[in-house]
N, C-alpha and C positions, 0 to 999 in steps of 0.2 A: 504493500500500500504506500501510496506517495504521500510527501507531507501534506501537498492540498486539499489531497482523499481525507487525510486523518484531520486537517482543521474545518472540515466544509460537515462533520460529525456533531452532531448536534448532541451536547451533553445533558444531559438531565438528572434534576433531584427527582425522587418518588416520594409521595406523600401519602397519608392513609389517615383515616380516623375512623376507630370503633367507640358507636353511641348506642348507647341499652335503647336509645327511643326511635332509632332507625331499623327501619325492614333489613331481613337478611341480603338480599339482593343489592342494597343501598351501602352496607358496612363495607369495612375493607377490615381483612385478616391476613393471619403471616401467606398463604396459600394465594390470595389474592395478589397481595403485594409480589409476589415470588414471580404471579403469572403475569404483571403487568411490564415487570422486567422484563419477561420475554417478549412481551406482546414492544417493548420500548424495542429490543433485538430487530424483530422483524419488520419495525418502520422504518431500520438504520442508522436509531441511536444507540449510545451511548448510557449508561448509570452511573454517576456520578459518586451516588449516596440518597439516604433511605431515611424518613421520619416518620415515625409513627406516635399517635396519642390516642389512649382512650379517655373520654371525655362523657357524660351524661346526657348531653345535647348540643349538637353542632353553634356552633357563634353563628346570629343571623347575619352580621355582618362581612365574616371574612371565613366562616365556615371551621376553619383550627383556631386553637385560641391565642391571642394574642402571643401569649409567649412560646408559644410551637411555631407562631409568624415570626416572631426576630430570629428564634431559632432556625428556620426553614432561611431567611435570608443568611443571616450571619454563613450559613453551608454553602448558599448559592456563590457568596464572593469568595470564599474559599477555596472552593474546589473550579471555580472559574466555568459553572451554569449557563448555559442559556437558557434553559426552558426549568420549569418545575410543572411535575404532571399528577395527578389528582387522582387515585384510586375511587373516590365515591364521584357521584353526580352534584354538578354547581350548579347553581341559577345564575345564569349570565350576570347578576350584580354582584355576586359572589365571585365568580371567575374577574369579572371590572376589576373589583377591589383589590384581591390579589394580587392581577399582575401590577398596579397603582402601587401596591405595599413594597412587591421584592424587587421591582424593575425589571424584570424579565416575562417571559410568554406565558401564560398558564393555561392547563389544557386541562380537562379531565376525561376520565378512563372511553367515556363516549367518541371522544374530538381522535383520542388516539388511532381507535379501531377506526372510525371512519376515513382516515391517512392512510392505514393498512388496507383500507377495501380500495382505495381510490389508483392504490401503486399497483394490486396487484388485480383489477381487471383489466380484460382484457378484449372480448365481445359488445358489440353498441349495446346490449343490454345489458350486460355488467356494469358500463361505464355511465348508462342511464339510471337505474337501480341506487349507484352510489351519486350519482349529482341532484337527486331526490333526495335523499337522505340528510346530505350534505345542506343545502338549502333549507331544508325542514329543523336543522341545527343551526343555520344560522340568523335564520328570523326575528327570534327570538333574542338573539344578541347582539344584533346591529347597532346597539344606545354606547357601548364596548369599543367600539369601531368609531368614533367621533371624539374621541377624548380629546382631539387637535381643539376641539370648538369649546369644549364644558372646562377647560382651562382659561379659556379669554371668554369665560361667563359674566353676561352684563356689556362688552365688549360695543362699540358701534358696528354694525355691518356684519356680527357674528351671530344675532337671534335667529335673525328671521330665515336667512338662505341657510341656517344649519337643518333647521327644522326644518324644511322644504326638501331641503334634499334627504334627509333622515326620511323623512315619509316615501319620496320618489323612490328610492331603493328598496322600500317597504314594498310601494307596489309594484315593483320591477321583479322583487323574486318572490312575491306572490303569483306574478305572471309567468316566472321559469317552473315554479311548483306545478302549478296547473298545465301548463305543457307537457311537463315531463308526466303528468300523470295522464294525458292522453294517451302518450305515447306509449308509456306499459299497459295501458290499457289494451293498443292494439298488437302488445304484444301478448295479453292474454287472450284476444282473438284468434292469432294465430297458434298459440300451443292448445287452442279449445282444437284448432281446426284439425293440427297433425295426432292430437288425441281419439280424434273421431276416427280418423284413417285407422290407426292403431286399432281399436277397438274394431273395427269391421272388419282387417284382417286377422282379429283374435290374437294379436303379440301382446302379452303380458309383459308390463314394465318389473320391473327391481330397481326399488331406489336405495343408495345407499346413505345413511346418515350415522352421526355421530359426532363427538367434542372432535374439536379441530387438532389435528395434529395425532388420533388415533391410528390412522394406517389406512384410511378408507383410501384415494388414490394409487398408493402400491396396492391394494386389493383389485381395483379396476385395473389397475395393468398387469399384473399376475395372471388376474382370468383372462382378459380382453386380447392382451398385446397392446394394448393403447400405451401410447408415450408422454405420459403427464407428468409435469416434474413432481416428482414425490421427495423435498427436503424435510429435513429435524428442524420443521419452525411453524408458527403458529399461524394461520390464514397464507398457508403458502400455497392453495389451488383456489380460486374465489367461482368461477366460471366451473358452472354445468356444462360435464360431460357425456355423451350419451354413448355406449357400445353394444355391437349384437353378441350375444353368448350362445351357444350351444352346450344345451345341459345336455340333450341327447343327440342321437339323430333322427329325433321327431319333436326333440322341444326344443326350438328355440325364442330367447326372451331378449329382451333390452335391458340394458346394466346401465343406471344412471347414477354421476356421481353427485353430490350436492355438496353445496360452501358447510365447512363446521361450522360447530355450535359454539358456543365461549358462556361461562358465568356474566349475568350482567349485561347480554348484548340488547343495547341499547332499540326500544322500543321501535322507532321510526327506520330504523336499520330492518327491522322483521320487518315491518308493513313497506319498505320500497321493493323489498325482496322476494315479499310475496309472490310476482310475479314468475319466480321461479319454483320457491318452494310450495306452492298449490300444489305442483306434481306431486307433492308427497299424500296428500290427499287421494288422488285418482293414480295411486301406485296400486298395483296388486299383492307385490310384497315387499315389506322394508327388509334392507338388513341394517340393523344398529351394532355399528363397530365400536367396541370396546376397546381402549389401550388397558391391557391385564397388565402389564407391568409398570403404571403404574399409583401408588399408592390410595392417590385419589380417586379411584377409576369408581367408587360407588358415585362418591357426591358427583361426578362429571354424568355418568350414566342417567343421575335423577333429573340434571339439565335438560338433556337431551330428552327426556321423555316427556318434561315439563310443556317445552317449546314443540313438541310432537302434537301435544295435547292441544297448545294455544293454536296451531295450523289445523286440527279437524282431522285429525288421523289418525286418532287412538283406536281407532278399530279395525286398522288395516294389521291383515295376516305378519307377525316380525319374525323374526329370527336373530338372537342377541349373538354376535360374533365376537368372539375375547381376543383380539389380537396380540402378537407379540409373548405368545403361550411360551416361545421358547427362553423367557428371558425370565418367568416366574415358575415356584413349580404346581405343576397341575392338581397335588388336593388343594389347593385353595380357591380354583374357579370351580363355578356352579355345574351342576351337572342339569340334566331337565331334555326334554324330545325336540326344544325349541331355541336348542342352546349348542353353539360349537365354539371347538376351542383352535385357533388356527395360527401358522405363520404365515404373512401375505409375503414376507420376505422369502423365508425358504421353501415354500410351500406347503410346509405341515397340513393337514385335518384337511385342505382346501377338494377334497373327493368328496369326503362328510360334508363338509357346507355344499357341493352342487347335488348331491344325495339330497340332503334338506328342503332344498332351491327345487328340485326337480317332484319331491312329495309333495310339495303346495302345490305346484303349477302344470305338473303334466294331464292332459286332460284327455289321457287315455290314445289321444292319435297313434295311427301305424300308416307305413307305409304300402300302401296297396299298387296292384296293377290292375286296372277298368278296362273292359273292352267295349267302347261304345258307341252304338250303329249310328250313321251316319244324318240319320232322319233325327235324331236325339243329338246332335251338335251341340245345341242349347245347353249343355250338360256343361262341355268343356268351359265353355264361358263363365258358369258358377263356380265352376273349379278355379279357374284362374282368379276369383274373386274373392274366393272363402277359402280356399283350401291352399296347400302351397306344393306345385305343380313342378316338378322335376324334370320330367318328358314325355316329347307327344309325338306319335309316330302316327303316319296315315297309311293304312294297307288295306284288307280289307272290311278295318273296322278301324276305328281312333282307337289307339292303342294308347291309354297315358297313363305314366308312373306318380303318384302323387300324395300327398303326407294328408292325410285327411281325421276330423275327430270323431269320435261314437254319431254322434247327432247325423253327421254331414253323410256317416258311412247309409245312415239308416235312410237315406234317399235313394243311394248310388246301390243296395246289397243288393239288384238284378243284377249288376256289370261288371261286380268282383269277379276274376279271377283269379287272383292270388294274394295272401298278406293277410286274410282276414275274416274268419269264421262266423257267422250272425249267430249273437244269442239267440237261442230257442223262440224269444218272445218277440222277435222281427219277422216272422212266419205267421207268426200268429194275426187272424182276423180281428 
């Protein structure tokens, strides 16, 4: 790394406060502070150093108390700061004041991930998805962004055009909000549309979910061959993947990956994103990747089924995936009919998990050979449409080879010739 790489490094204080009269989701703890560290890693800073206080109720003012504020400065000129970043959530007069107090940037745990979502999409809809969010964060703190003017308050020539343009920018990204939510809008139109397709050719989705950083990625490329960077850091794939898998050679599904999950991911972050994670709704079957190695893997798994629960898909068929089995030892993961234990690295258990994958979703299809007169054509066209058509010979009968299911057979059982026996009750009047 060059010296300019390493000064152009934005260094950062962390900051944390545990209050008995804040929500678990709102606190910050050592686990928290630990993960925002990382979470500071994969925006491409730096930690400088770390303050924590617990306190009975946050300062309306500045949010830490006063003297965790000199404290929190006195660290920032010390250790030569640019930013200090905020494990709980501020109210923009809170985030104001603060940076007013240290002289430096203040961010809290929100401002960061949405930095990390913004670097790392990559698809117009990732990039849409996060400048909704982004916007919908900054709204509300635009008063933060004029401190040129609340300085020369009273000022001749500073009231009036402060305020004027404080409001135009109000309603400039009220106007980019509303845009952008046309526009996922119609981008929920379009994944209604290629859903529909899906469905009338019967491909069952698999979506994959899980806390970020569990293994889900290497999983899709293990099974897939897909080539998704899969690094050791937190929100290092944002953009939905989609791959075809064959579990058999009569079932095959679609493997989707989705963004992870994080403690605390900020409200308006779910609801831009929505328009991705619906699919997890009109999936056929989740797999929810567990990192088994480690320690926190309950409290991260009760995330992930929380924010399962908040999208509408707690009743979609799972299958709990414990990844990174070989790095813990196996009496300590769960056992259960609905539960595998795998490496996506080395392949461990990944037969058991398409075994599992293939219990839920095979829907009895076999491969047949149809002989079908030529006055019955119409046939072939259904086939092409519902069924999934391998080969068509013309001789003296349409000769097609074709993956067809129970249902579809019970139309076709005149024209089987080979691959598939009618139960008794397909005879039947």
């Amino acid at each position: 790394m060059t010296e300019e790489n390493k000064t152009n490094i934005n260094r950062a204080v962390l900051a944390g406060l545990n209050a008995r009269c804040l929500p678990d989701e709102e606190n910050a703890d050592e686990t928290s502070m630990e993960e925002l560290e990382e979470l500071l890693q994969t925006a491409g800073g730096v930690c400088v150093g770390t303050v924590f206080q617990n306190k009975d109720t946050p300062d309306p003012r500045t949010f830490l108390g006063e003297g965790k504020v000199a404290e929190l400065k006195e660290l920032v000129g010390a250790m030569g700061a640019d930013m200090v970043i905020v494990d709980n959530p501020l109210s923009p007069s809170q985030q104001r004041v603060l940076s007013e107090e240290l002289g430096v940037q203040v961010l809290d745990r929100a401002a960061l991930i949405l930095d990390i979502f913004a670097q790392r999409a990559r698809t117009k809809e990732g990039r849409l998805q996060v400048e909704l969010a982004q916007y919908q964060y900054l709204l509300p703190r635009l008063l933060g962004m004029w401190t040129h003017l609340e300085r020369q308050e009273g000022a001749i020539g500073t009231r009036g055009p402060g305020e004027t343009q404080l409001e135009t920018d109000r309603r400039h990204i009220r106007r980019k909000i509303s845009k952008l939510r046309e526009e996922l809008e119609q981008v929920r139109r379009v994944r209604a549309t290629q859903r529909s397709r899906r469905e009338k050719n019967e491909v069952p989705v698999v979506a994959i979910v899980g806390y970020t950083n569990a293994g889900k990625s290497t999983l899709l490329n293990r099974l897939t061959g897909a080539d998704i960077p899969a690094n050791n850091r937190l929100f290092d794939t944002l953009d939905t993947t989609t791959r075809t898998l064959e579990i058999s050679d009569t079932c095959t599904v679609l493997l989707s990956d989705t963004v992870g999950f994080i403690r605390k991911l900020p409200h308006h972050l779910v609801e831009a994103f929505k328009a991705t994670l619906e699919e997890l709704s009109y999936a056929d079957l989740l797999l929810h990747v567990i990192d088994a190695s480690n320690p926190e893997w309950r409290e991260q798994a009760e995330v992930v089924e929380k924010l399962i629960a908040e999208l509408g898909a707690e009743q979609t068929p799972r299958i709990d995936v414990f990844n990174k089995c070989d790095k813990c030892p196996a009496e300590i993961l769960p056992h259960g009919a609905d539960i595998v234990s795998i490496s996506a690295k080395t392949g461990q258990g990944l037969d058991e998990l398409l075994e599992k994958i293939g219990g839920h979703l095979d829907t009895g299809a076999c491969r047949v050979e149809l002989s079908i007169p030529y006055d019955k054509g119409g046939l072939v066209d259904l086939l092409h449409r519902e069924a999934r058509v391998e080969q068509v010979d013309y001789g003296e009968t349409i000769q097609v080879t074709a993956v067809c299911t129970p249902v579809q057979l019970g139309r076709l059982k005149d024209y089987v010739v080979s691959g598939w026996t009618p139960p008794k009750e397909f005879w039947e009047d």
